[in-house]
gemmi code that builds the backbone of each chain (N, CA, C; Angstrom):
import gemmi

chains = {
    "A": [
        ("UNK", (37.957, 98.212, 62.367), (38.384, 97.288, 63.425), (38.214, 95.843, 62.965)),
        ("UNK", (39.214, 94.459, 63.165), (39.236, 93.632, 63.208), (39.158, 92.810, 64.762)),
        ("UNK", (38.583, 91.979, 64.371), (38.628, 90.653, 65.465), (39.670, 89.943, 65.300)),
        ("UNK", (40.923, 89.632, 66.042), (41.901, 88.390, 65.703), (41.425, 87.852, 67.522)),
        ("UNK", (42.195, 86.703, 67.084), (42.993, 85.899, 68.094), (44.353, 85.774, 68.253)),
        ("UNK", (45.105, 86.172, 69.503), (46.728, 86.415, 69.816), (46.639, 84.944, 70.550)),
        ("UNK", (47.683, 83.915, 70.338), (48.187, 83.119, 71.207), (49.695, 83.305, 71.481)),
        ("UNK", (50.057, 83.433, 73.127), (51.065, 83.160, 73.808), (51.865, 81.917, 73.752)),
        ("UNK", (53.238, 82.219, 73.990), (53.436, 80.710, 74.267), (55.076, 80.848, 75.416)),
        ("UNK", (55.202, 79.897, 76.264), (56.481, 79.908, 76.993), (56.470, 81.252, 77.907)),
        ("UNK", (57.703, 81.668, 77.888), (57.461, 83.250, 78.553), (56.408, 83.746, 78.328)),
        ("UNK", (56.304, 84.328, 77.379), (55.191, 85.247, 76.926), (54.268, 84.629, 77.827)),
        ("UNK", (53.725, 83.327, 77.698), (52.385, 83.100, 78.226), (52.294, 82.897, 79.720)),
        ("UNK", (53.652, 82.805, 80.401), (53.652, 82.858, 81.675), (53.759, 84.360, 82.134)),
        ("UNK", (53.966, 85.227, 81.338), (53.950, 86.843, 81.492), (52.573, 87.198, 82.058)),
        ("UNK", (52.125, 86.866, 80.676), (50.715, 87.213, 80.488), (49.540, 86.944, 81.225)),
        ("UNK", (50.210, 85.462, 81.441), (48.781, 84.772, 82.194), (47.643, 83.959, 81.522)),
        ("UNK", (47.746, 84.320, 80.555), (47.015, 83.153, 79.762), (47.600, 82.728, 78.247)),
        ("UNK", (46.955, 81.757, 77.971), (47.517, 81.100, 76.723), (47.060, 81.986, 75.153)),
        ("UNK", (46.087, 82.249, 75.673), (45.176, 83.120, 74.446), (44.440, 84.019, 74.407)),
        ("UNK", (43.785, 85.349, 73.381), (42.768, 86.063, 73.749), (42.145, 86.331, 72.690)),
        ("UNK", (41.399, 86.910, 72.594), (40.886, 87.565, 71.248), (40.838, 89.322, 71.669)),
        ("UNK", (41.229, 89.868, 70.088), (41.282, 90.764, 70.648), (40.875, 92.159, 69.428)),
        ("UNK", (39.833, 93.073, 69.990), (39.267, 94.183, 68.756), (40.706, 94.803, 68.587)),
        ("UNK", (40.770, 94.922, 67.170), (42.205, 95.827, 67.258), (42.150, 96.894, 65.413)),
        ("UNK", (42.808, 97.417, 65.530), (43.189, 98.081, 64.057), (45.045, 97.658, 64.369)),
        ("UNK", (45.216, 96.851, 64.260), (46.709, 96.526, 64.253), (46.548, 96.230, 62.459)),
        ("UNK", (47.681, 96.426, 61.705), (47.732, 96.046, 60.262), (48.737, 95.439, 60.173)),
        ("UNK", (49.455, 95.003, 61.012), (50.325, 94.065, 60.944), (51.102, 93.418, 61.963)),
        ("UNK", (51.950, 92.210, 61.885), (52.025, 91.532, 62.556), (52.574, 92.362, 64.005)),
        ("UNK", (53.857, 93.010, 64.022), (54.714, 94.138, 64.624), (53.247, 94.791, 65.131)),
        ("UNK", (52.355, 95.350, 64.518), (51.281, 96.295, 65.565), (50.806, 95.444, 66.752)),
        ("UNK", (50.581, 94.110, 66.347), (50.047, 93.144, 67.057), (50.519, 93.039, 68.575)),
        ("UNK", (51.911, 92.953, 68.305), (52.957, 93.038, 69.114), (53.538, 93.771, 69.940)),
        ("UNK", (52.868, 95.115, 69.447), (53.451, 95.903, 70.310), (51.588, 96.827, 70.882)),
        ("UNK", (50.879, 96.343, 70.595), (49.646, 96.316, 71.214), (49.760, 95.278, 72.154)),
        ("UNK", (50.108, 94.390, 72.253), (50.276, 93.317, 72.812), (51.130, 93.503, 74.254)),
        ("UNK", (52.210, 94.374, 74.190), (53.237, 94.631, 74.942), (53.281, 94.466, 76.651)),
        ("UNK", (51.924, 95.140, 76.951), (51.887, 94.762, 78.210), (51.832, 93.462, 78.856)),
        ("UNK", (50.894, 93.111, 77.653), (50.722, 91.462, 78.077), (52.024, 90.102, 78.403)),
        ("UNK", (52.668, 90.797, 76.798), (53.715, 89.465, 77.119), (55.139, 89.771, 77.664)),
        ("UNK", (55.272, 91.091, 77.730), (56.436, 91.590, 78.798), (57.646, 91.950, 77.820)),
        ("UNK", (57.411, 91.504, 76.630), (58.773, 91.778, 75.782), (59.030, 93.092, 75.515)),
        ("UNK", (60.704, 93.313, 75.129), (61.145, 94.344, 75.399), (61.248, 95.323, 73.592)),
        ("UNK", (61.223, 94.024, 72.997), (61.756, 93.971, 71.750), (61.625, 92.644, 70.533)),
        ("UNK", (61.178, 93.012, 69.608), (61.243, 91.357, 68.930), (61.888, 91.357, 67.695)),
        ("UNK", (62.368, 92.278, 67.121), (62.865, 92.084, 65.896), (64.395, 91.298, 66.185)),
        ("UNK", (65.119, 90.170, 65.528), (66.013, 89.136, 65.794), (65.832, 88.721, 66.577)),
        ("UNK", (64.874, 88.281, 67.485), (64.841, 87.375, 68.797), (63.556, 86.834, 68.679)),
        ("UNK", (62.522, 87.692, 68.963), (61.209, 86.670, 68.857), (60.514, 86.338, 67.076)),
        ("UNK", (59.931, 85.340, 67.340), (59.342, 85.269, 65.897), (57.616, 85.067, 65.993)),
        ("UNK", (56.730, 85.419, 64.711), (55.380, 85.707, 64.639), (54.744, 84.480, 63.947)),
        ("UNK", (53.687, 83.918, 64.127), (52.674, 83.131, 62.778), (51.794, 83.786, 62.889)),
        ("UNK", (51.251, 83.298, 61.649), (49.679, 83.785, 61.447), (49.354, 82.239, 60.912)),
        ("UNK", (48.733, 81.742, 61.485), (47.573, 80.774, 60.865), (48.269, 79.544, 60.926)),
        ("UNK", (49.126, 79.728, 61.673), (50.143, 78.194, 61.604), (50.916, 78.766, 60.408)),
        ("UNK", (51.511, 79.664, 60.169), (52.552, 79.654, 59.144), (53.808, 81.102, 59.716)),
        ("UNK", (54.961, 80.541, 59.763), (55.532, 81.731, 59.905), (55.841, 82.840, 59.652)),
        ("UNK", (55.508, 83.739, 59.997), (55.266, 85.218, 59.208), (56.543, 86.272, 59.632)),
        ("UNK", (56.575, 87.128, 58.586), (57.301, 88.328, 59.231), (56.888, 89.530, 59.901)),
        ("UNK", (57.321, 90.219, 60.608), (56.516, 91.364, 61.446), (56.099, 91.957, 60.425)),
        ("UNK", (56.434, 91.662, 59.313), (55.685, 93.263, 58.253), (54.238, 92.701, 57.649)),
        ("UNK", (54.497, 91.536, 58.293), (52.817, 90.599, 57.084), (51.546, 91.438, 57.679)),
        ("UNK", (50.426, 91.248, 56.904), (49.408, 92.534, 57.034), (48.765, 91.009, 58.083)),
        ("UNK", (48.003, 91.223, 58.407), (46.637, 90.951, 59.974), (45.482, 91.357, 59.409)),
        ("UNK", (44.660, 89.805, 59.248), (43.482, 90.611, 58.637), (42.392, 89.853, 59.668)),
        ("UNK", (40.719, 90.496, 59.477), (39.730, 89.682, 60.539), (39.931, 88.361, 61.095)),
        ("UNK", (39.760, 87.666, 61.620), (39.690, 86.388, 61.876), (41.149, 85.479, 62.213)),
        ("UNK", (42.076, 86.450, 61.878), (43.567, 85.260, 61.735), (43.690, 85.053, 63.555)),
        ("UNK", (44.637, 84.409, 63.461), (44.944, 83.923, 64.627), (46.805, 84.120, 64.444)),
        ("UNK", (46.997, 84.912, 65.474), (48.487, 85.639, 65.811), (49.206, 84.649, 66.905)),
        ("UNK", (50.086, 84.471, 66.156), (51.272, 83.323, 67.317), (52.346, 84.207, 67.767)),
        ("UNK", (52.852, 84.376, 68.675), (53.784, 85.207, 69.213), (54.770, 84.430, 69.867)),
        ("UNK", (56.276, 84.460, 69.482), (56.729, 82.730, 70.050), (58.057, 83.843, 70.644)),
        ("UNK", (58.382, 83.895, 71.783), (59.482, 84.354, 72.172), (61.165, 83.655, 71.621)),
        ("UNK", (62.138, 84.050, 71.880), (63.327, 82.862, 71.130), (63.133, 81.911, 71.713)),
        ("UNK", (63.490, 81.217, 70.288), (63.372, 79.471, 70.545), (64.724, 79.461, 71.341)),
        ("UNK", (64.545, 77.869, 71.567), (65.624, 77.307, 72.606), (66.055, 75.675, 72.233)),
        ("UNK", (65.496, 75.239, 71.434), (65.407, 74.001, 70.693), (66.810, 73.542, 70.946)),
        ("UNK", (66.978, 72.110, 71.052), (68.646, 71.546, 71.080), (68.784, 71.301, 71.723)),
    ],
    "B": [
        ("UNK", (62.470, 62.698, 57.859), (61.544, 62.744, 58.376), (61.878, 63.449, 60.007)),
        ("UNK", (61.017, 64.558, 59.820), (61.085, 64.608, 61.384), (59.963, 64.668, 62.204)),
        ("UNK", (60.360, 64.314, 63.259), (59.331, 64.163, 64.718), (59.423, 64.912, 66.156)),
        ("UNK", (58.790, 64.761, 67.005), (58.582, 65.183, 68.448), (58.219, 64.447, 69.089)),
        ("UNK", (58.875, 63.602, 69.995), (58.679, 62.975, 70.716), (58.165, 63.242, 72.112)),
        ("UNK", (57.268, 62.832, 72.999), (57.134, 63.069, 74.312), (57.367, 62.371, 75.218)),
        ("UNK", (57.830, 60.997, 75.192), (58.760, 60.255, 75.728), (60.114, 59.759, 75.035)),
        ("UNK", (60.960, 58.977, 75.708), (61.886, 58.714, 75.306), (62.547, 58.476, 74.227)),
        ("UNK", (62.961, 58.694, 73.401), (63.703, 58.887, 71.949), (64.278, 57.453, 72.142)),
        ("UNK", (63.921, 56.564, 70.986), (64.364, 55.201, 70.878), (65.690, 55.289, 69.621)),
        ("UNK", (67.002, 55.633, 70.131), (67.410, 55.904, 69.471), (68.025, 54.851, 69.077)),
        ("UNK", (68.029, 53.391, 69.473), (68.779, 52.007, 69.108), (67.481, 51.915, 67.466)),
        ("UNK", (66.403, 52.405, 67.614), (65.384, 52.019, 66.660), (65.938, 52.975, 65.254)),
        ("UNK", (65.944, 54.226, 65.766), (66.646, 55.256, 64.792), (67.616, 54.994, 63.579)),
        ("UNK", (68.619, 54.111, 65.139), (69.659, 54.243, 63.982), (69.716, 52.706, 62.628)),
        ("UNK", (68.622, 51.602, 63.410), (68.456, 51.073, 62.444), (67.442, 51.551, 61.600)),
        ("UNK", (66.539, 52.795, 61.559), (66.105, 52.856, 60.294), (66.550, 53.734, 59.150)),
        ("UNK", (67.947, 54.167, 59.576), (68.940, 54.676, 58.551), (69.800, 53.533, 57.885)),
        ("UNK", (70.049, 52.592, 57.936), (70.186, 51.747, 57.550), (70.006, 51.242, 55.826)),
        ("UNK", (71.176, 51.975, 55.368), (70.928, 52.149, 53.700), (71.854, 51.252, 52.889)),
        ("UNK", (71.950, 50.133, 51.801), (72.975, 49.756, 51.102), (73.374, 50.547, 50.767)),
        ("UNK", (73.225, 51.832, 50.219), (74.048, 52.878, 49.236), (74.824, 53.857, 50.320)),
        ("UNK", (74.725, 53.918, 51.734), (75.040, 55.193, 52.510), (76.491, 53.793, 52.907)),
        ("UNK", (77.605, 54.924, 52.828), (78.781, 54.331, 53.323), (79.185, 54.780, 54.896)),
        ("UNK", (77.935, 55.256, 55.538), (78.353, 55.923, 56.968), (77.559, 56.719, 57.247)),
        ("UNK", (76.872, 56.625, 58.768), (76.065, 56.853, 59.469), (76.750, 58.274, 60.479)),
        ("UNK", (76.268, 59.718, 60.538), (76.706, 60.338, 61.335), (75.520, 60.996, 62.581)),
        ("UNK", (75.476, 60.288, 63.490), (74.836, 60.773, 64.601), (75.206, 62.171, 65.657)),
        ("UNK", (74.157, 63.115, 65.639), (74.278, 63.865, 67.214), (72.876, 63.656, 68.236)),
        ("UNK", (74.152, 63.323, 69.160), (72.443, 63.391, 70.151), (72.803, 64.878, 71.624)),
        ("UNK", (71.711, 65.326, 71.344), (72.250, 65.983, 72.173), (71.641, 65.618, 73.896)),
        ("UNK", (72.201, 66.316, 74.229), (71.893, 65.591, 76.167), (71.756, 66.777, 77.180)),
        ("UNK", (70.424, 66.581, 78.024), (70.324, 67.421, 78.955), (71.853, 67.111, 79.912)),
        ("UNK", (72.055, 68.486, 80.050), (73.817, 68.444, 81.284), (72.821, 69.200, 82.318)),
        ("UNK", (73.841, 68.795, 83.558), (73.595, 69.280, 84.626), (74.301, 70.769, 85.399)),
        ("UNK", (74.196, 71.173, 84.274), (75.026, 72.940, 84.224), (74.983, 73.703, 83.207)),
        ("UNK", (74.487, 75.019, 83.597), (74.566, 76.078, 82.661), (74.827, 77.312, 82.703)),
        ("UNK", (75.806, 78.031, 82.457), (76.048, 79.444, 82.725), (76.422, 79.367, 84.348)),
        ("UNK", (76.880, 78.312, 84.837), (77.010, 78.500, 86.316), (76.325, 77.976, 87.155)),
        ("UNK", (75.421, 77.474, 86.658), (73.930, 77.095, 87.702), (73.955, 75.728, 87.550)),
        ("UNK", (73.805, 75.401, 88.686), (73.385, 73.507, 88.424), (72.142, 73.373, 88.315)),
        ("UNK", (71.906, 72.600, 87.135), (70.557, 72.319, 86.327), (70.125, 70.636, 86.992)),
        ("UNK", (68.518, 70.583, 87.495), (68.417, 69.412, 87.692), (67.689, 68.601, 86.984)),
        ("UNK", (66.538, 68.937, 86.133), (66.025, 68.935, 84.975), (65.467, 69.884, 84.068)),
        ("UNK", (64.913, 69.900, 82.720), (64.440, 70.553, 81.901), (63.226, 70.505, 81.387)),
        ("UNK", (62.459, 71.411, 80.685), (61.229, 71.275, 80.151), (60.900, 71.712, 78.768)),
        ("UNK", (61.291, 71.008, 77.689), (60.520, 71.503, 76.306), (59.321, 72.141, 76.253)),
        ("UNK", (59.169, 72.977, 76.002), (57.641, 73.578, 75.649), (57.841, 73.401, 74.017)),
        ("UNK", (56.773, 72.595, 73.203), (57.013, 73.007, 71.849), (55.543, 73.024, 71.487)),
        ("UNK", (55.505, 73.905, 70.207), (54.462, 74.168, 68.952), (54.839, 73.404, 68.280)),
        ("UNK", (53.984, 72.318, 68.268), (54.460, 70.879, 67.534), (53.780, 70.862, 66.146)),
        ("UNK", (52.383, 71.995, 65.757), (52.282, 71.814, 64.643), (53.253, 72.569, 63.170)),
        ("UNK", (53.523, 73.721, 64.058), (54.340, 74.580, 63.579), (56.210, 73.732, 63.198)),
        ("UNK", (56.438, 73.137, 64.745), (57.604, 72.776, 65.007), (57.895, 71.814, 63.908)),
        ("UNK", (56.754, 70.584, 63.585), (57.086, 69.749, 62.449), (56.855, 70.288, 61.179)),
        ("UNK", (56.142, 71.533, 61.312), (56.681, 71.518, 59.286), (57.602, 72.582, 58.964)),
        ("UNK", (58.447, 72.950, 60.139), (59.242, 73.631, 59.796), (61.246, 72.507, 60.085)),
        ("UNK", (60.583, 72.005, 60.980), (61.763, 70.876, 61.297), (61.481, 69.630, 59.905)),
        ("UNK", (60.933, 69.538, 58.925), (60.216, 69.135, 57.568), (61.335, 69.937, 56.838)),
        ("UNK", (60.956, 71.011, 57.127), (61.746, 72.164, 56.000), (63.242, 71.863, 55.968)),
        ("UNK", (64.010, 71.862, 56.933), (65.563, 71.809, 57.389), (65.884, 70.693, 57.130)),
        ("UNK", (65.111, 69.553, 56.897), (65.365, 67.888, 56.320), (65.638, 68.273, 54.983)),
        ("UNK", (64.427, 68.530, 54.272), (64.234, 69.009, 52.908), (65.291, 69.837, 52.223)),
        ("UNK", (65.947, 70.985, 53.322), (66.603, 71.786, 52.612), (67.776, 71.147, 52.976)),
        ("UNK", (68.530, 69.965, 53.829), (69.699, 69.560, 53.611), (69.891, 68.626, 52.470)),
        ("UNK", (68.784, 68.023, 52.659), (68.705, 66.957, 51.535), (68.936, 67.781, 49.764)),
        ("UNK", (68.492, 68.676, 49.451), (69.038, 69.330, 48.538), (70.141, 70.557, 48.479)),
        ("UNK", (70.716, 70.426, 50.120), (72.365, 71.086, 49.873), (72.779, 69.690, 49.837)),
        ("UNK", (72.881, 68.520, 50.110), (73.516, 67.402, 50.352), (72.818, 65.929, 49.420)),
        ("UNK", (73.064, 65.969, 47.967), (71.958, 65.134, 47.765), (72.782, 63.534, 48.177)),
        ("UNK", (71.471, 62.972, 47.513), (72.197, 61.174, 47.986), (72.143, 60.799, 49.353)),
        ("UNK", (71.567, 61.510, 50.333), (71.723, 61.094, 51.764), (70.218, 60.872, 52.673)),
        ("UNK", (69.920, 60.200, 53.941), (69.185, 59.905, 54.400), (68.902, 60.659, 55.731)),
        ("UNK", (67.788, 61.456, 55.764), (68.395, 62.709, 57.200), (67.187, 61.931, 58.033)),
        ("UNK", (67.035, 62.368, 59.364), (66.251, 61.701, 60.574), (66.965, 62.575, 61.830)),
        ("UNK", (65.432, 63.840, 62.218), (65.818, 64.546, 63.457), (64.373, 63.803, 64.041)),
        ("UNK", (64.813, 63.659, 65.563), (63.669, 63.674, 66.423), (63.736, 64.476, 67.708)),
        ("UNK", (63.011, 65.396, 68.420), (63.256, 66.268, 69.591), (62.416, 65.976, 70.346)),
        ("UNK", (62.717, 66.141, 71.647), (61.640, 65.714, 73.051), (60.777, 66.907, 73.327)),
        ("UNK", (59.713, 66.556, 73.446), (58.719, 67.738, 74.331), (58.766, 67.196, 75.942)),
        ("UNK", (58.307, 68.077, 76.750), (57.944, 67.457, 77.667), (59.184, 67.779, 79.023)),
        ("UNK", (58.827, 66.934, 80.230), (59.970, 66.971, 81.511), (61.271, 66.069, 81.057)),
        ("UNK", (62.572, 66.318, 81.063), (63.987, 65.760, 80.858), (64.461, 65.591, 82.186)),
        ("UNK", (65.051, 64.490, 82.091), (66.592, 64.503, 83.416), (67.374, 64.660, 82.737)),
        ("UNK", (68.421, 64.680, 83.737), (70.123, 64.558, 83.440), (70.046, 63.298, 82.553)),
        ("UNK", (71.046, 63.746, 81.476), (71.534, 62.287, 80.937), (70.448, 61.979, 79.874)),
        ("UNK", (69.251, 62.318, 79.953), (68.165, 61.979, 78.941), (68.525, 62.601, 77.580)),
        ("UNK", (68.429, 61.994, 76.533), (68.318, 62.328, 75.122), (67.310, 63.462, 74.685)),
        ("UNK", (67.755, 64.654, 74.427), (66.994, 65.595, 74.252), (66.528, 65.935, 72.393)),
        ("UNK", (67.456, 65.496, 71.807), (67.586, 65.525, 70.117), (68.342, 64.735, 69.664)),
        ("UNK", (67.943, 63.847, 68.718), (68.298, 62.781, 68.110), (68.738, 63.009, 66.223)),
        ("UNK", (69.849, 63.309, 66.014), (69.651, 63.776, 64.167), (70.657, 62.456, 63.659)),
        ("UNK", (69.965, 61.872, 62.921), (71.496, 61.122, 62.156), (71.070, 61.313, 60.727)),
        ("UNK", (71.965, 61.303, 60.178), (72.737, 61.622, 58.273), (73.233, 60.174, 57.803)),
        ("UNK", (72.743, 59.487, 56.938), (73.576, 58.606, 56.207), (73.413, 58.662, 55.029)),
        ("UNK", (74.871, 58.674, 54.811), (75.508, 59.203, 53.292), (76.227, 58.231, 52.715)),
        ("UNK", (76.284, 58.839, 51.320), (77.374, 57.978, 50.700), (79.066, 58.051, 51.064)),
        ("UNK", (79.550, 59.315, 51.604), (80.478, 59.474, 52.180), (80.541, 60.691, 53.334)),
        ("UNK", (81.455, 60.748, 54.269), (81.667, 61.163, 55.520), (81.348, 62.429, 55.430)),
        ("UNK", (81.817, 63.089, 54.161), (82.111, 64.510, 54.647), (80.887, 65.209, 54.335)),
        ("UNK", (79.861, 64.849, 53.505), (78.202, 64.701, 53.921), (77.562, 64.799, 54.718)),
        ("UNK", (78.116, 63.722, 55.330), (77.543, 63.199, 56.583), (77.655, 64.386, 57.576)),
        ("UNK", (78.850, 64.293, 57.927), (79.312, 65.294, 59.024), (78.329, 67.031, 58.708)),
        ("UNK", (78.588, 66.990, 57.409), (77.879, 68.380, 57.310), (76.670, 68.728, 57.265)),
        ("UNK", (75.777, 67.730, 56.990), (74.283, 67.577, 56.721), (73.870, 67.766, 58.262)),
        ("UNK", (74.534, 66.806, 58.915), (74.111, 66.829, 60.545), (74.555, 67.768, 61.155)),
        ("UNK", (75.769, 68.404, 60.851), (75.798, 69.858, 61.255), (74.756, 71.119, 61.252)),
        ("UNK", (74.787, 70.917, 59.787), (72.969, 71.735, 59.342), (72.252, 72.142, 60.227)),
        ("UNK", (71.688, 70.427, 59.845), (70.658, 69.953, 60.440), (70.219, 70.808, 62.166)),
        ("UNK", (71.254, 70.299, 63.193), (71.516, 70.425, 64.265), (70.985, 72.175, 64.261)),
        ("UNK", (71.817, 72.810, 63.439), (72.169, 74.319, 63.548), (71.263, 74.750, 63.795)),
        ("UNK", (70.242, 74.376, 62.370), (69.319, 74.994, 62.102), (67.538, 74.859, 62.962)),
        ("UNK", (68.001, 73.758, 62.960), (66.612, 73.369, 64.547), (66.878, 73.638, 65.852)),
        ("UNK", (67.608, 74.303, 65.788), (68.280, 75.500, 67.352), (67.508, 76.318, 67.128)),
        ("UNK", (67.408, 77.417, 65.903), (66.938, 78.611, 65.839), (66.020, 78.477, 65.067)),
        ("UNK", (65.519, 77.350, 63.908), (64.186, 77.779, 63.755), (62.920, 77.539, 64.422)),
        ("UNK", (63.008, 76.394, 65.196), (61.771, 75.803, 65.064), (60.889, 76.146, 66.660)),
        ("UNK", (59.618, 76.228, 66.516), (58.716, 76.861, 67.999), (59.395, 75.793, 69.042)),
        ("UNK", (60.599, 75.894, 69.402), (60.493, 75.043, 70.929), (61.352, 75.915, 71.864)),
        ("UNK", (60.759, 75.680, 73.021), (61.670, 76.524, 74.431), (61.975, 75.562, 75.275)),
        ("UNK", (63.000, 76.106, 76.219), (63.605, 75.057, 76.977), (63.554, 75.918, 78.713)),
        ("UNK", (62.972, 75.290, 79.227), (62.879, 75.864, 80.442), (63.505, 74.887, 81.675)),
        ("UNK", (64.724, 75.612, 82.434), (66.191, 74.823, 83.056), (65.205, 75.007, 84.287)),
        ("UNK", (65.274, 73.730, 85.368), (64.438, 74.057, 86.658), (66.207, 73.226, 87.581)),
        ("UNK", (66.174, 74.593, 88.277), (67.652, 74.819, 89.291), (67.480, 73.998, 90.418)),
        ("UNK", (68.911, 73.382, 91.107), (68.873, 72.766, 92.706), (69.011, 73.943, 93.373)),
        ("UNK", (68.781, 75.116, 93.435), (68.319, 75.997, 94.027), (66.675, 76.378, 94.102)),
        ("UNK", (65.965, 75.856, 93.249), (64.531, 75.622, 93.219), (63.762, 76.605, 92.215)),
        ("UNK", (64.908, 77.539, 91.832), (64.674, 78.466, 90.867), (64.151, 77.930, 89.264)),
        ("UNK", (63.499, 78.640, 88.256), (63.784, 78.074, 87.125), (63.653, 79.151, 86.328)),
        ("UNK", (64.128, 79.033, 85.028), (63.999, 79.849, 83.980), (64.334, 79.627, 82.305)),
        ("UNK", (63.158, 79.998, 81.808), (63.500, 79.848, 79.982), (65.085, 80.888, 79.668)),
        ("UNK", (65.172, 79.389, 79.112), (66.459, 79.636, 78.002), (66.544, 80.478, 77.334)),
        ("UNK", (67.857, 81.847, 77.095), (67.627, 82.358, 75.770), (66.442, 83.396, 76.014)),
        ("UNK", (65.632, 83.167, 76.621), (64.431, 84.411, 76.830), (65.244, 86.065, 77.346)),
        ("UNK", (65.781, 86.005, 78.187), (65.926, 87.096, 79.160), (66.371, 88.303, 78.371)),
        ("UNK", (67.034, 87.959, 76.955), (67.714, 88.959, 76.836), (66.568, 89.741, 75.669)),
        ("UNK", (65.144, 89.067, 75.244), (64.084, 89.766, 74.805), (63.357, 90.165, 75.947)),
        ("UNK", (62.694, 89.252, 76.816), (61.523, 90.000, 77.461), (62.342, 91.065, 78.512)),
        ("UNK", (61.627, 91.782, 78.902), (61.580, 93.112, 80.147), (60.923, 92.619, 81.381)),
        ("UNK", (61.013, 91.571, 81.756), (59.483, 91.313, 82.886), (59.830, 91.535, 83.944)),
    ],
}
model = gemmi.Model(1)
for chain_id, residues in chains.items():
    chain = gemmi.Chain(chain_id)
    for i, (resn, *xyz) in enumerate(residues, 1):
        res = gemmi.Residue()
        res.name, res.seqid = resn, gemmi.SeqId(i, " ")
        for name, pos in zip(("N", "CA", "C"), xyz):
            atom = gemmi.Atom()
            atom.name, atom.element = name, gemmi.Element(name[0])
            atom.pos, atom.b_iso = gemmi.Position(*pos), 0.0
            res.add_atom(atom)
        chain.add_residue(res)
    model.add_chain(chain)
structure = gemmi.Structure()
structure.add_model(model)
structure.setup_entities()
């Protein structure tokens, strides 16, 4: 088991209810995160629509999740 | 260089700091909160952005026009924060040595800070309703 931190943001975090959590998990990657996550942020689906960071850097659902990172979960942007 | 602004985009300042002897032409988009979308009359808007994320990836899309487009001067700036009607929501100008640069760099530019970068746009309705942009067709809620 790892310790991360998941932050919400936009939908997601108005889903959810809060901005952030920490959370015990065996997720190994970003996608487990996410779909452990599921109840929380209401999404249906994220592959071509939502996108992931880890650590302030943008990641792909396949990047591994290790102790301590901190998981960004950004529903589609809307920028423009 | 790009930025995030949380008030007003000074875009009379902008466009003089593109201001190049070597660029033969300046190509600006600004884009503008409208008061309609999909049907709905929109009365204002709300950026939500990840501004640390948002600038080094809106960094990246400068960087990478500037080497599809060399010789030119790029400058995006985007609003966080509450919009009205009519308010300047994104600010990009290109100055190049010639037009057809220009035009395309800021095309890019524009394109590509639609879909990459952490920002959401949340439309608040004269029906009193509101809702993020672009969301509905991921989440289930």
């Amino acid at each position: 088991m790892k310790t991360i931190t998941v932050r919400y943001f936009a939908m997601f975090r108005e889903h959810a209810g809060l901005s952030e959590e920490m959370l015990q998990t065996d997720a190994a990657t970003a996608l487990d995160v996410f779909e452990q996550t599921r109840s929380r942020h209401g999404s249906s689906e994220p592959s071509g629509h939502c996108k992931v960071a880890i650590n302030d850097e943008m990641a792909e659902w396949t990047c591994d999740v290790n102790d301590g990172d901190i998981v960004l979960l950004f529903p589609p942007v809307a920028g423009g | 260089m790009f930025a995030i602004a949380a008030t007003d985009i000074a875009v009379d300042e902008l466009r003089l700091q593109m201001m190049d002897p070597a660029a033969g032409g300046l190509c600006v988009f600004e884009g503008w909160v409208r008061n309609e979308n999909e049907g709905r009359t929109v009365e204002r808007l709300e950026y939500e952005v990840y501004e640390p994320l948002a600038v080094s990836e809106g960094e990246k899309v400068i960087a990478e026009a500037k080497r599809r487009f060399p010789h030119l001067q790029a400058c995006c700036v985007h609003r966080s924060g509450l919009l009205e009607i009519g308010d300047c929501a994104v600010w990009v100008g290109v100055a190049a040595p010639h037009r057809d640069e220009a035009f395309k760099a800021c095309r890019y530019i524009i394109d590509q800070i639609k879909v990459k970068l952490p920002i959401w746009k949340k439309e608040y309705y004269t029906d009193g309703d509101s809702g993020w942009v672009n969301c509905e067709r991921c989440a289930n809620v």
